[in-house]
Each structure stands twice: as structure tokens, then as C-alpha cells.
CHARMM internal coordinates of N, CA and C (Angstrom, degrees):
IC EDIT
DIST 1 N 1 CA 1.4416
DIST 1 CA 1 C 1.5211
ANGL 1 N 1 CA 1 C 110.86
DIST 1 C 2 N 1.4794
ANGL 1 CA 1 C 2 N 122.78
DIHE 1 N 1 CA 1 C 2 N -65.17
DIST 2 N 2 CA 1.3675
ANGL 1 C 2 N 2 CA 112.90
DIHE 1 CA 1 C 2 N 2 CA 172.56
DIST 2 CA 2 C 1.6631
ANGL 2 N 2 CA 2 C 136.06
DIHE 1 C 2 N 2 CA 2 C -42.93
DIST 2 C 3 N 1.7554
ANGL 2 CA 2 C 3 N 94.37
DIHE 2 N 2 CA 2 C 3 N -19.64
DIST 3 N 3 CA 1.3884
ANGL 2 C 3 N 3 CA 99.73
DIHE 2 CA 2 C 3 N 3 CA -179.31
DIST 3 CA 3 C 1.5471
ANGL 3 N 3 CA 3 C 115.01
DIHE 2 C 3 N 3 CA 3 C -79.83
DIST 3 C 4 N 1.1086
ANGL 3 CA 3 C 4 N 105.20
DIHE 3 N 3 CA 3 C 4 N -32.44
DIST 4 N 4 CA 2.0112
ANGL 3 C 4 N 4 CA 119.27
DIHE 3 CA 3 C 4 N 4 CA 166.22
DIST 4 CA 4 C 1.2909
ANGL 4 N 4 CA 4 C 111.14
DIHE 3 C 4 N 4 CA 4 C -63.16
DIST 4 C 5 N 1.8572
ANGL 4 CA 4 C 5 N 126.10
DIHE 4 N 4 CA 4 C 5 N -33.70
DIST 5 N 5 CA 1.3843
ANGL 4 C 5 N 5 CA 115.94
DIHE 4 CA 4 C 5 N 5 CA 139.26
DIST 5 CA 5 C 0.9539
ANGL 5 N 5 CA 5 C 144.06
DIHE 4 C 5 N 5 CA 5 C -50.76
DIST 5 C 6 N 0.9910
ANGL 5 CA 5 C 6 N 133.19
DIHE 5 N 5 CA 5 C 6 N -64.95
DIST 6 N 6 CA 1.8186
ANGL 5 C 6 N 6 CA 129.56
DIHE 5 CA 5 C 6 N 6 CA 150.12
DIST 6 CA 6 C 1.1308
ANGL 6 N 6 CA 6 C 123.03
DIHE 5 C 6 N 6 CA 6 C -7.01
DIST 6 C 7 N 1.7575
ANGL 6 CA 6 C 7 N 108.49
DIHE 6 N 6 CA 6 C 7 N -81.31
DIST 7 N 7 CA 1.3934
ANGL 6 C 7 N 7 CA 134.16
DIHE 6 CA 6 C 7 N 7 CA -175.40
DIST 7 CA 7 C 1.9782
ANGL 7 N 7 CA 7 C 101.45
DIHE 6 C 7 N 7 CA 7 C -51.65
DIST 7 C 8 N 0.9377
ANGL 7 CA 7 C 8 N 105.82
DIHE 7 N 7 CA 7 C 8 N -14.20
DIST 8 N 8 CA 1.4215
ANGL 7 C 8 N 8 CA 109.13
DIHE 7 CA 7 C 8 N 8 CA -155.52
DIST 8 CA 8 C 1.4313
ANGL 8 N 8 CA 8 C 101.52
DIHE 7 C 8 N 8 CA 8 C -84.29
DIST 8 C 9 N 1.6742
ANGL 8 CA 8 C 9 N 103.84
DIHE 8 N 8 CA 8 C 9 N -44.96
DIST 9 N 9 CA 1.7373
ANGL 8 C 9 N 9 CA 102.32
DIHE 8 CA 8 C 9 N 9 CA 178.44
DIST 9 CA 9 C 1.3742
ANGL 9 N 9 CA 9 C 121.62
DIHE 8 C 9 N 9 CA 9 C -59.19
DIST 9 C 10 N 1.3895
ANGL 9 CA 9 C 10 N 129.01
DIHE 9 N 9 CA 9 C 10 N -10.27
DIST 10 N 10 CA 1.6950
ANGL 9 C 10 N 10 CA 102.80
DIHE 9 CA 9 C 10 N 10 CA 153.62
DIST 10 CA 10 C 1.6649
ANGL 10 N 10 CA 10 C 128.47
DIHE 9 C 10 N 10 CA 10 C -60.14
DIST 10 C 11 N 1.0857
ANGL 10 CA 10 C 11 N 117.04
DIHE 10 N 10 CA 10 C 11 N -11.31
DIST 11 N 11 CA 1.4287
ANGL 10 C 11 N 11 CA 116.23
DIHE 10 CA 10 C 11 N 11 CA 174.79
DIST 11 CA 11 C 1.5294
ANGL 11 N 11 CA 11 C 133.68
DIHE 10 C 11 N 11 CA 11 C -43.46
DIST 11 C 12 N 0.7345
ANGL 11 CA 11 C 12 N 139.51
DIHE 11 N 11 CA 11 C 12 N 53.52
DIST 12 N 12 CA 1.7899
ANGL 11 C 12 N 12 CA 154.99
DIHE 11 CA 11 C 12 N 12 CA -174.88
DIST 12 CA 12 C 1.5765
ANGL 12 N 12 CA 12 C 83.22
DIHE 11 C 12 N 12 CA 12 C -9.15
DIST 12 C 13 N 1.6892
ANGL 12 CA 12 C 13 N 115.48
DIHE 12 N 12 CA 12 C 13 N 116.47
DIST 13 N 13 CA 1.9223
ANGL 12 C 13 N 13 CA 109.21
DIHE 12 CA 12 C 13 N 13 CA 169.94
DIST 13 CA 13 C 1.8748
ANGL 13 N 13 CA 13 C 79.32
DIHE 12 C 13 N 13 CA 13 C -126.16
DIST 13 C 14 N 1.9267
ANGL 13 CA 13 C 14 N 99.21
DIHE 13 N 13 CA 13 C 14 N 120.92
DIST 14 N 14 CA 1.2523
ANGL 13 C 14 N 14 CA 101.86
DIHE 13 CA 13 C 14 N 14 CA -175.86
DIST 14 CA 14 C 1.6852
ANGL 14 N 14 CA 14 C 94.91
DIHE 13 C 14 N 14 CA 14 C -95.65
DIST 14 C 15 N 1.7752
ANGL 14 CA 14 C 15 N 118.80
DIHE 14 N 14 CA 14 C 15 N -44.20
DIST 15 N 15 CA 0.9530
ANGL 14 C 15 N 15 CA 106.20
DIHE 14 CA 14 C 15 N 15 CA -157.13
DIST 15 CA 15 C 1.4405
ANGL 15 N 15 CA 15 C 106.98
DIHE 14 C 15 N 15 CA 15 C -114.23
DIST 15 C 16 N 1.5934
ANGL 15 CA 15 C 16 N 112.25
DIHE 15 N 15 CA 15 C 16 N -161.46
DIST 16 N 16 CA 2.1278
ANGL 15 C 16 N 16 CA 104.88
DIHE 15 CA 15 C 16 N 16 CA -174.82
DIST 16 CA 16 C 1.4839
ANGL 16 N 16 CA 16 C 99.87
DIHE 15 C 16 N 16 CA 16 C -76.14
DIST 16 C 17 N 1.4332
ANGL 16 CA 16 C 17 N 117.75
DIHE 16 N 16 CA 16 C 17 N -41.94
DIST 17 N 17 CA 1.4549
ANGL 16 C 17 N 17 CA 138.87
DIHE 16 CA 16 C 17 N 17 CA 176.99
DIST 17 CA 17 C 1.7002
ANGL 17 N 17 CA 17 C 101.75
DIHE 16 C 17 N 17 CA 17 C -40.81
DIST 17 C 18 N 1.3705
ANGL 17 CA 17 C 18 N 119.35
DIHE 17 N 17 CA 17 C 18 N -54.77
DIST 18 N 18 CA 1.6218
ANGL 17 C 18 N 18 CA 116.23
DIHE 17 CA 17 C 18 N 18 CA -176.82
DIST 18 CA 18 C 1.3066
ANGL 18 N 18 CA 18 C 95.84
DIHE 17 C 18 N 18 CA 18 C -79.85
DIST 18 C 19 N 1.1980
ANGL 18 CA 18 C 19 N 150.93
DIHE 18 N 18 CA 18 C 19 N -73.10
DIST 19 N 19 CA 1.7025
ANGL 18 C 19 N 19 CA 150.32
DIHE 18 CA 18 C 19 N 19 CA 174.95
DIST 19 CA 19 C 1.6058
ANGL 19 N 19 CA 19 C 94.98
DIHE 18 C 19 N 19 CA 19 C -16.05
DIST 19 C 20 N 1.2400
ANGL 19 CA 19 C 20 N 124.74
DIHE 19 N 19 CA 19 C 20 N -83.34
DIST 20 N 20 CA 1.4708
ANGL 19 C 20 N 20 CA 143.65
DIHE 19 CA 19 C 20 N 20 CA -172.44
DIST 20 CA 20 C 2.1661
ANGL 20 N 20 CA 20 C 100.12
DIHE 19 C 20 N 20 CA 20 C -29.26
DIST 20 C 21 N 1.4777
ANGL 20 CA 20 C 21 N 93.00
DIHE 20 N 20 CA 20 C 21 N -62.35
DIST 21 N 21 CA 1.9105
ANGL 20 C 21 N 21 CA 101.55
DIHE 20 CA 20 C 21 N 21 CA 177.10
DIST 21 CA 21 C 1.2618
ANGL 21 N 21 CA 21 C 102.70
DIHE 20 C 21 N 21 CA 21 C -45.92
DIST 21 C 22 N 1.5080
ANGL 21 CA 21 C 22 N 121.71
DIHE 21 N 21 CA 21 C 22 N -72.58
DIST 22 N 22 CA 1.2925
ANGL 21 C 22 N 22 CA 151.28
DIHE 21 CA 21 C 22 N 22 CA -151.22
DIST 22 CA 22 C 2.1707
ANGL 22 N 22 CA 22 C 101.55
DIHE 21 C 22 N 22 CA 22 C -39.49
DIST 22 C 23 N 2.1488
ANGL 22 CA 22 C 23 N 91.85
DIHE 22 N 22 CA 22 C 23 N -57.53
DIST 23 N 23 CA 1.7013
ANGL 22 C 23 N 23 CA 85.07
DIHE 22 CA 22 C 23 N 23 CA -172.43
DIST 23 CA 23 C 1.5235
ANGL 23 N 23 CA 23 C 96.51
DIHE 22 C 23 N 23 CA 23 C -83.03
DIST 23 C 24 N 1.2394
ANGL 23 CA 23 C 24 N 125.64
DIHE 23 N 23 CA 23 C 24 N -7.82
DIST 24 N 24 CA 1.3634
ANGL 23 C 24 N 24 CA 117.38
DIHE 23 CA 23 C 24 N 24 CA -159.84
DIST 24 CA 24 C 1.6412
ANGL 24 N 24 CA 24 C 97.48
DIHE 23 C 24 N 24 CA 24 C -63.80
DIST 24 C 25 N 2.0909
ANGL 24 CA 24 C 25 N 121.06
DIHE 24 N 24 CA 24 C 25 N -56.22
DIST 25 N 25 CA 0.7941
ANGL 24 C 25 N 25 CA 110.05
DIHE 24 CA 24 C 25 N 25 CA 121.83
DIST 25 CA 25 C 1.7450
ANGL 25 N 25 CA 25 C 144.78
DIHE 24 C 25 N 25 CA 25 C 63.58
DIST 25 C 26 N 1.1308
ANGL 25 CA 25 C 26 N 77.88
DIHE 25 N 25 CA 25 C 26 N -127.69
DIST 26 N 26 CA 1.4287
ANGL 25 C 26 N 26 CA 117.78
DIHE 25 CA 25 C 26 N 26 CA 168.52
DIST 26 CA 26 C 1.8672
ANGL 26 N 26 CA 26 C 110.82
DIHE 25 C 26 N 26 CA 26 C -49.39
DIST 26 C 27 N 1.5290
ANGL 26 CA 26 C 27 N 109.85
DIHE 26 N 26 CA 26 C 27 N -61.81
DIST 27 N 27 CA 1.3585
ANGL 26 C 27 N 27 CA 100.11
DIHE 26 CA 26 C 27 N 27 CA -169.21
DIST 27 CA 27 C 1.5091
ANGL 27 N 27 CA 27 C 98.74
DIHE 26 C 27 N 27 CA 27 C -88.87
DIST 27 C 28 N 1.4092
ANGL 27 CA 27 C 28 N 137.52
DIHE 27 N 27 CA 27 C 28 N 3.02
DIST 28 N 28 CA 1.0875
ANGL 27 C 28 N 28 CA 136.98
DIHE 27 CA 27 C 28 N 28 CA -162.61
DIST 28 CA 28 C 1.7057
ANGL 28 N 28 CA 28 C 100.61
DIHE 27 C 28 N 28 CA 28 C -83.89
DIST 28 C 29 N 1.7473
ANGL 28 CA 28 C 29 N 102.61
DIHE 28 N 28 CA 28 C 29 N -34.90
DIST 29 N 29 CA 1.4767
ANGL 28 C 29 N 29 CA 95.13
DIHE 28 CA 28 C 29 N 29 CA -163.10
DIST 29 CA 29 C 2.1289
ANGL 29 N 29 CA 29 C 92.82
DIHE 28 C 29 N 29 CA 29 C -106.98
DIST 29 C 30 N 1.4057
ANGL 29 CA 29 C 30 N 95.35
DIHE 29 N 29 CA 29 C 30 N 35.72
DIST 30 N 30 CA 1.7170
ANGL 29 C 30 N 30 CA 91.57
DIHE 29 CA 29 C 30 N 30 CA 149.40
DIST 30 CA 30 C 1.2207
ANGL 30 N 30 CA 30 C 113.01
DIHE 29 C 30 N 30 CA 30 C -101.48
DIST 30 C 31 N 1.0106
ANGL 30 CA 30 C 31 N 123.69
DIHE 30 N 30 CA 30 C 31 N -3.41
DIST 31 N 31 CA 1.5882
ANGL 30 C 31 N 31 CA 131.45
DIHE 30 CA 30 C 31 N 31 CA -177.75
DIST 31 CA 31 C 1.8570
ANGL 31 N 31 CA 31 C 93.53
DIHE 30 C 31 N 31 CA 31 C -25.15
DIST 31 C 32 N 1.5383
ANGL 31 CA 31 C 32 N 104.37
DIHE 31 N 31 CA 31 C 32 N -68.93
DIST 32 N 32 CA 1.7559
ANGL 31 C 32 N 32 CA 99.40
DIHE 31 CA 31 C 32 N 32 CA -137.50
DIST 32 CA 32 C 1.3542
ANGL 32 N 32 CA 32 C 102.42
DIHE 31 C 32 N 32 CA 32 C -65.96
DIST 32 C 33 N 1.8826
ANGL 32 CA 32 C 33 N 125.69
DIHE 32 N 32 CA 32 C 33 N -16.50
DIST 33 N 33 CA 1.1542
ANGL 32 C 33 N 33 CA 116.30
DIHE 32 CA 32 C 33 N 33 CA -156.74
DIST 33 CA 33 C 1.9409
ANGL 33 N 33 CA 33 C 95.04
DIHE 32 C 33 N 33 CA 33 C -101.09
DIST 33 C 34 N 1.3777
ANGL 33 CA 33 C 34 N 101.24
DIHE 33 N 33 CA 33 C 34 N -9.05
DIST 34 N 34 CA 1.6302
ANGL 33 C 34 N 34 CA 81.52
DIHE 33 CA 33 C 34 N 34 CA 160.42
DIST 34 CA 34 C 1.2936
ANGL 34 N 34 CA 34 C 122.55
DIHE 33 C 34 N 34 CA 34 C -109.99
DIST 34 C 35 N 1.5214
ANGL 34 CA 34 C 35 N 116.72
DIHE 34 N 34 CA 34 C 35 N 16.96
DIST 35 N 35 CA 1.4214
ANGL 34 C 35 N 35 CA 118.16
DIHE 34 CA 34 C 35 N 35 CA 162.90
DIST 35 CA 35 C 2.1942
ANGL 35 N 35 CA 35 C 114.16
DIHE 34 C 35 N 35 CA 35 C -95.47
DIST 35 C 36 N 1.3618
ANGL 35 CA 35 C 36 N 96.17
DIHE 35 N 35 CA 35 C 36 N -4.47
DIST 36 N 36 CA 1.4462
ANGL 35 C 36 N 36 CA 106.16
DIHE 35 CA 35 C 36 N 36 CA 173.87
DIST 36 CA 36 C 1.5773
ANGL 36 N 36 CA 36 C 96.33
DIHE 35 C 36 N 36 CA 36 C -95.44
DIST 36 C 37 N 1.5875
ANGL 36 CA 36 C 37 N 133.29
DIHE 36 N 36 CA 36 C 37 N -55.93
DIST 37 N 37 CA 1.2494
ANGL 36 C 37 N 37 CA 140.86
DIHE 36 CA 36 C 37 N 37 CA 173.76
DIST 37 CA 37 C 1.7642
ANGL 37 N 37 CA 37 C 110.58
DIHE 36 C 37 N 37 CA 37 C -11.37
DIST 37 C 38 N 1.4714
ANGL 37 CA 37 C 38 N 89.37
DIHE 37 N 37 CA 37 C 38 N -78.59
DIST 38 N 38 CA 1.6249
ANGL 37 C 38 N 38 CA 111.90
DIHE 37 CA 37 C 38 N 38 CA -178.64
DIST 38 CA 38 C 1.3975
ANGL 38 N 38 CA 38 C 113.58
DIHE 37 C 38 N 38 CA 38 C -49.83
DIST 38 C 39 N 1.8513
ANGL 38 CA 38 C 39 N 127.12
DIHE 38 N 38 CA 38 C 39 N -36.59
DIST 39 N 39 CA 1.6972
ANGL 38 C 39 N 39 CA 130.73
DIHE 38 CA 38 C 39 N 39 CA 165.52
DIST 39 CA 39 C 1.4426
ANGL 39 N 39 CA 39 C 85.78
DIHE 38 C 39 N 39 CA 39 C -79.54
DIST 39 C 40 N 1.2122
ANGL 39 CA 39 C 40 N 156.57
DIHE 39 N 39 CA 39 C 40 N 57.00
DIST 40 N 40 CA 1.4566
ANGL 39 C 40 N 40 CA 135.19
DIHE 39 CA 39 C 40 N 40 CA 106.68
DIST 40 CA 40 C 1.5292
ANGL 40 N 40 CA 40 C 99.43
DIHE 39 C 40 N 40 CA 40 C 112.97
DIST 40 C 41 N 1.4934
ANGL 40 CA 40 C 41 N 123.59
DIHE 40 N 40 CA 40 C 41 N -2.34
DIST 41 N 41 CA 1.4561
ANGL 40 C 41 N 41 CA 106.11
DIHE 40 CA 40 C 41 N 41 CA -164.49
DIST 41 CA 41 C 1.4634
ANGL 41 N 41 CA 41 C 105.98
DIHE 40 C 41 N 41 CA 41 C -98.57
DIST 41 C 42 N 1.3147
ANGL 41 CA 41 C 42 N 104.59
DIHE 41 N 41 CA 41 C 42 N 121.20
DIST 42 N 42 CA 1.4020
ANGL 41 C 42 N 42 CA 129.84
DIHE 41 CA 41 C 42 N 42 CA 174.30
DIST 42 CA 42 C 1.9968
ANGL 42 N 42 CA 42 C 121.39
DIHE 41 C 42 N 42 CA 42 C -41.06
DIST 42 C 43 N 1.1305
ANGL 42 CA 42 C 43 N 80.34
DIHE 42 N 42 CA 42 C 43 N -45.90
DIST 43 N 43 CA 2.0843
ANGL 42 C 43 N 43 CA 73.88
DIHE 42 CA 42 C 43 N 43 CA -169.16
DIST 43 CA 43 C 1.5143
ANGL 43 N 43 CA 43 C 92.37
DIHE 42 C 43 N 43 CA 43 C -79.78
DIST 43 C 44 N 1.5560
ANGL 43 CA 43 C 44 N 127.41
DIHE 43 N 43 CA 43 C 44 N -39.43
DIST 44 N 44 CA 1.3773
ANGL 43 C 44 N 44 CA 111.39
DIHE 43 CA 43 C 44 N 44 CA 173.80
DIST 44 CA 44 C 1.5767
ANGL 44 N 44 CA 44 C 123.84
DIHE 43 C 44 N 44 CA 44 C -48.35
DIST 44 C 45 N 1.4724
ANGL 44 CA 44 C 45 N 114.57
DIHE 44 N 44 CA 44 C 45 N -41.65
DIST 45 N 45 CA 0.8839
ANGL 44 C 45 N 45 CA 111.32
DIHE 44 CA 44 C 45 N 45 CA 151.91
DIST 45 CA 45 C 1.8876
ANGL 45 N 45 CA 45 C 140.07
DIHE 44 C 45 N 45 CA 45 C -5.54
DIST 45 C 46 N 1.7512
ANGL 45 CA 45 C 46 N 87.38
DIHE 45 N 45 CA 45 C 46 N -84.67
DIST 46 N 46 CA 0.9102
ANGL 45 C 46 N 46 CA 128.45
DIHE 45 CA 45 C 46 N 46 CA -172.62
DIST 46 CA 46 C 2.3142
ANGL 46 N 46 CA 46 C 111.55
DIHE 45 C 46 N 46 CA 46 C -59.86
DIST 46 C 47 N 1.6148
ANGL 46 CA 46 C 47 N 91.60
DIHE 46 N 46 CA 46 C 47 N -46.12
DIST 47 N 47 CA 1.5146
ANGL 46 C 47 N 47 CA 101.55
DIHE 46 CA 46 C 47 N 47 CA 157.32
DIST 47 CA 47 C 1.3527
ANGL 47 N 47 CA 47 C 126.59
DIHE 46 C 47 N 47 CA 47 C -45.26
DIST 47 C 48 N 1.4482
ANGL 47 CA 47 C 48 N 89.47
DIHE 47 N 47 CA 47 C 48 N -67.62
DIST 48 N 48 CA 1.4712
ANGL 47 C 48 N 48 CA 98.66
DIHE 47 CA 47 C 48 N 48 CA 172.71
DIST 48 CA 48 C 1.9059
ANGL 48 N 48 CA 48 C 135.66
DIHE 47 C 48 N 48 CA 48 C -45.57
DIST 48 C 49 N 1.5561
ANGL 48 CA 48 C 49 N 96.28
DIHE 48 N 48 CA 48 C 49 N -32.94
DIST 49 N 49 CA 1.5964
ANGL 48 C 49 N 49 CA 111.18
DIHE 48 CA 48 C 49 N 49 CA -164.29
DIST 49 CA 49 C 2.4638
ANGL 49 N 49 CA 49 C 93.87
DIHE 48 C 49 N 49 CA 49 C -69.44
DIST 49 C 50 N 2.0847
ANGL 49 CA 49 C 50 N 88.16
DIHE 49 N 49 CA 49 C 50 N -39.55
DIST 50 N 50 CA 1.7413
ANGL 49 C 50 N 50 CA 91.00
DIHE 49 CA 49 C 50 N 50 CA -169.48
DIST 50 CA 50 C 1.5967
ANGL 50 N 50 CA 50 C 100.82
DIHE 49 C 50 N 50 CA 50 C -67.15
DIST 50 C 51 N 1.6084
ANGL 50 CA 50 C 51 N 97.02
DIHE 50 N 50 CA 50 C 51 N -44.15
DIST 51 N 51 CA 1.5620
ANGL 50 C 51 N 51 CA 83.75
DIHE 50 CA 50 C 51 N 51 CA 172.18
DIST 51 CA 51 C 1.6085
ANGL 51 N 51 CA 51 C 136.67
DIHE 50 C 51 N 51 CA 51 C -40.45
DIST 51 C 52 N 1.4752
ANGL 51 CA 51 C 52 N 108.56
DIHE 51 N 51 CA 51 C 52 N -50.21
DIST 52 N 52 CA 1.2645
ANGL 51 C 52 N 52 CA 107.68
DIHE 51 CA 51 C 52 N 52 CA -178.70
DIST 52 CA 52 C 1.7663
ANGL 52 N 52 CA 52 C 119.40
DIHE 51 C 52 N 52 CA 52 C -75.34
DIST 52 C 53 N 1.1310
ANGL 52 CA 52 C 53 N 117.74
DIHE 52 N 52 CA 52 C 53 N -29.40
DIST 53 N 53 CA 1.6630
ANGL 52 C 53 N 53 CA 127.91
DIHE 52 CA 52 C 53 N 53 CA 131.61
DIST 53 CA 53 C 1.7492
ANGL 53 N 53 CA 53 C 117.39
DIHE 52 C 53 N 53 CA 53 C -2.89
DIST 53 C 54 N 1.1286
ANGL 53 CA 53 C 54 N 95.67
DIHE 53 N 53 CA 53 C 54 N -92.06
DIST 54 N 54 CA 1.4348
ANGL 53 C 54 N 54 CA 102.31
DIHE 53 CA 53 C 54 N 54 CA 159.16
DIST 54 CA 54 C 1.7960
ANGL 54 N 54 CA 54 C 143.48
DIHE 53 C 54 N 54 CA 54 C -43.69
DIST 54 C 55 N 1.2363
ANGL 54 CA 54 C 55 N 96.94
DIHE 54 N 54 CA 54 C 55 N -20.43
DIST 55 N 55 CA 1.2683
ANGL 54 C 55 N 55 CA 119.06
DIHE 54 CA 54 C 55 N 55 CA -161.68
DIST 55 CA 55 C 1.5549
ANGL 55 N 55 CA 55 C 90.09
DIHE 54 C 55 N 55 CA 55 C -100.56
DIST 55 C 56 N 1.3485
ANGL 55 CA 55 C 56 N 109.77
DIHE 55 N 55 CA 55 C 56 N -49.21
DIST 56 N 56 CA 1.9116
ANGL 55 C 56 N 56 CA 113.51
DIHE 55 CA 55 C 56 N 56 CA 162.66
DIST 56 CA 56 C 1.2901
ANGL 56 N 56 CA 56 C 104.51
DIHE 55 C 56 N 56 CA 56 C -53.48
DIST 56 C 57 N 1.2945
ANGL 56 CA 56 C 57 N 139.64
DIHE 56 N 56 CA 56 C 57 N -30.11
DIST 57 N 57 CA 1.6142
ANGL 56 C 57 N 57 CA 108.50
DIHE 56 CA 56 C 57 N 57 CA -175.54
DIST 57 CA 57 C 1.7741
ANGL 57 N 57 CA 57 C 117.49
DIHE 56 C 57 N 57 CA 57 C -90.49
DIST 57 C 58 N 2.1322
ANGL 57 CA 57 C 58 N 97.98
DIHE 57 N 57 CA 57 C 58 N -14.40
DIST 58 N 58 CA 1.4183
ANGL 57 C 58 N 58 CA 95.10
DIHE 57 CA 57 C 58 N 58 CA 171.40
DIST 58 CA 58 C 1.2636
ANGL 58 N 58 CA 58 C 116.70
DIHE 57 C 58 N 58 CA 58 C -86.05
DIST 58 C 59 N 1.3670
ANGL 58 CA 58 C 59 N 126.25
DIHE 58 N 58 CA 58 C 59 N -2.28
DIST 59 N 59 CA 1.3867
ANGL 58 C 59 N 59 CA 116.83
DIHE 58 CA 58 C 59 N 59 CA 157.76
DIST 59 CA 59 C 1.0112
ANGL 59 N 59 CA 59 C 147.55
DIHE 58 C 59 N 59 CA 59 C -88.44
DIST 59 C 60 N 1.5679
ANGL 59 CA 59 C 60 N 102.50
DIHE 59 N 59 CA 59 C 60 N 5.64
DIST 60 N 60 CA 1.6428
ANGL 59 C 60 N 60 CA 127.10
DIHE 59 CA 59 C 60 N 60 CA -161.46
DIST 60 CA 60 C 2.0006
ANGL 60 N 60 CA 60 C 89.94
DIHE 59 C 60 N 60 CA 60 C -96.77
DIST 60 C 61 N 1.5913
ANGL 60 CA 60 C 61 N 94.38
DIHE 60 N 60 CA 60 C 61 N -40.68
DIST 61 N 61 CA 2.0228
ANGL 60 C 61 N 61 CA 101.09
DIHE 60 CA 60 C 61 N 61 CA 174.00
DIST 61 CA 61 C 1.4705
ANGL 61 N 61 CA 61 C 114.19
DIHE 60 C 61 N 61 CA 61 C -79.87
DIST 61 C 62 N 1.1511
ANGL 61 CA 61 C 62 N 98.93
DIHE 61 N 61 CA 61 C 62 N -9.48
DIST 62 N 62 CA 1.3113
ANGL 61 C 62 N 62 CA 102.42
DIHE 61 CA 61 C 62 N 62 CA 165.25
DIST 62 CA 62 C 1.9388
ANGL 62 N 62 CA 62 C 121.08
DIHE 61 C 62 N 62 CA 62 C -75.85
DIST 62 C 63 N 1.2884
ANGL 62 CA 62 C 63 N 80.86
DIHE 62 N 62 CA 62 C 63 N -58.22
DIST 63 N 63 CA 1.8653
ANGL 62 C 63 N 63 CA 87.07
DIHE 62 CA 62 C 63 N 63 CA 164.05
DIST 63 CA 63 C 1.3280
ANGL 63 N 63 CA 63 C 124.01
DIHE 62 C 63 N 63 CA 63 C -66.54
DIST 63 C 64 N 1.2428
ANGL 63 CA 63 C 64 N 122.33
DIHE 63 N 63 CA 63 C 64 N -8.32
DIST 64 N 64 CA 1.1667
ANGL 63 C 64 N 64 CA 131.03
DIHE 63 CA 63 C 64 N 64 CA -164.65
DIST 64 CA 64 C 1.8179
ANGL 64 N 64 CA 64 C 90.72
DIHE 63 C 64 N 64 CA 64 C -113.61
DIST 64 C 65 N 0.8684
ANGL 64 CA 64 C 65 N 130.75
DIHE 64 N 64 CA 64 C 65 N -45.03
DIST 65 N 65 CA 1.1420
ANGL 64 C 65 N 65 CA 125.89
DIHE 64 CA 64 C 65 N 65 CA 154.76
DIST 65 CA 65 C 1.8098
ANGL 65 N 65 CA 65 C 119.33
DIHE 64 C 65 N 65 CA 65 C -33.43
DIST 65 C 66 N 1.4836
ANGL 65 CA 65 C 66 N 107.44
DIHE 65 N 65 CA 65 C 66 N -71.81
DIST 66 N 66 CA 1.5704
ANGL 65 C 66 N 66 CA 109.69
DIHE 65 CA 65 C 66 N 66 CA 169.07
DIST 66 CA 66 C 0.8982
ANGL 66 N 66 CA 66 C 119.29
DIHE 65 C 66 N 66 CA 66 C -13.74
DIST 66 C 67 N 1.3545
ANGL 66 CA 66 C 67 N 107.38
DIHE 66 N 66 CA 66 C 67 N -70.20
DIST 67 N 67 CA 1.6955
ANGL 66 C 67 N 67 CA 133.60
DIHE 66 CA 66 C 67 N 67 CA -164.02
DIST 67 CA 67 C 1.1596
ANGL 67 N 67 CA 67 C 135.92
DIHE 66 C 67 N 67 CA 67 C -42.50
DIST 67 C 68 N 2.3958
ANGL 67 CA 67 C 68 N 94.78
DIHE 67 N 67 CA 67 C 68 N -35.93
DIST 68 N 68 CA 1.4788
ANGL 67 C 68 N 68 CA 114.78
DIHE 67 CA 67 C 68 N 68 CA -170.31
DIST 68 CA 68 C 1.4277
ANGL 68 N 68 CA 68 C 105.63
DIHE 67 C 68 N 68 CA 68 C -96.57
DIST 68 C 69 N 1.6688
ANGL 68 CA 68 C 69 N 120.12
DIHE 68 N 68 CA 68 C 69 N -5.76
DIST 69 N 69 CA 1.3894
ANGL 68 C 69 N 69 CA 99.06
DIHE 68 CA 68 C 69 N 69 CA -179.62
DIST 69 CA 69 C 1.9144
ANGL 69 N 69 CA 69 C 96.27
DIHE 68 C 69 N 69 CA 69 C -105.68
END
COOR INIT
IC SEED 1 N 1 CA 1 C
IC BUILD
């Protein structure tokens, strides 16, 4: 998952509409590691917590985006 983050920031997001797709996205494909989370498995867990990490800094450019147009 983090590596589809990474790889992900070349994506040109011009408008709120592409930002909006982009995390939608994003939290859509944590699905499996918080359906392993909840059966007890630890490193999913643990995936999941950096994932959402990350996901805080694309929403912070996301707001910061808002702001500038």
C-alpha cells in the first residue's frame, strides 16, 4: 500500500474534483488491511496506522490546495 503512495505522487491533481478521486482512492484500497486489523492481525494493523499517516499529509495539500484557488 505505501508503495502505491509514493508512486502515486506523480499524478498531476489540477482540480478539488481530482484531489477528492485521488484520496477517495486512496482510503478505498485500505479496505483489506482493516478487514485483517479487526481478525487480530497485527502488521495489518500496523500498515494500515503508516498508511493513514500518509493519507494526513495528502489531505493537508489538499486543503492547502482549497485555499490557493
Amino acid at each position: 500500500m505505501s508503495d502505491q503512495l509514493e508512486q502515486s505522487e506523480e499524478i498531476l491533481l489540477e482540480s478539488t474534483k481530482d484531489y477528492f478521486n485521488y484520496l477517495k482512492t486512496i482510503v478505498d484500497s485500505l479496505e483489506s488491511d482493516v478487514l485483517k486489523s479487526e481478525k487480530g492481525n497485527k502488521a495489518a494493523g500496523v500498515r494500515l496506522r503508516k498508511s493513514l499517516r500518509v493519507i494526513k499529509g495528502h489531505v493537508g495539500d489538499f486543503v492547502k490546495f482549497t485555499l490557493a484557488k
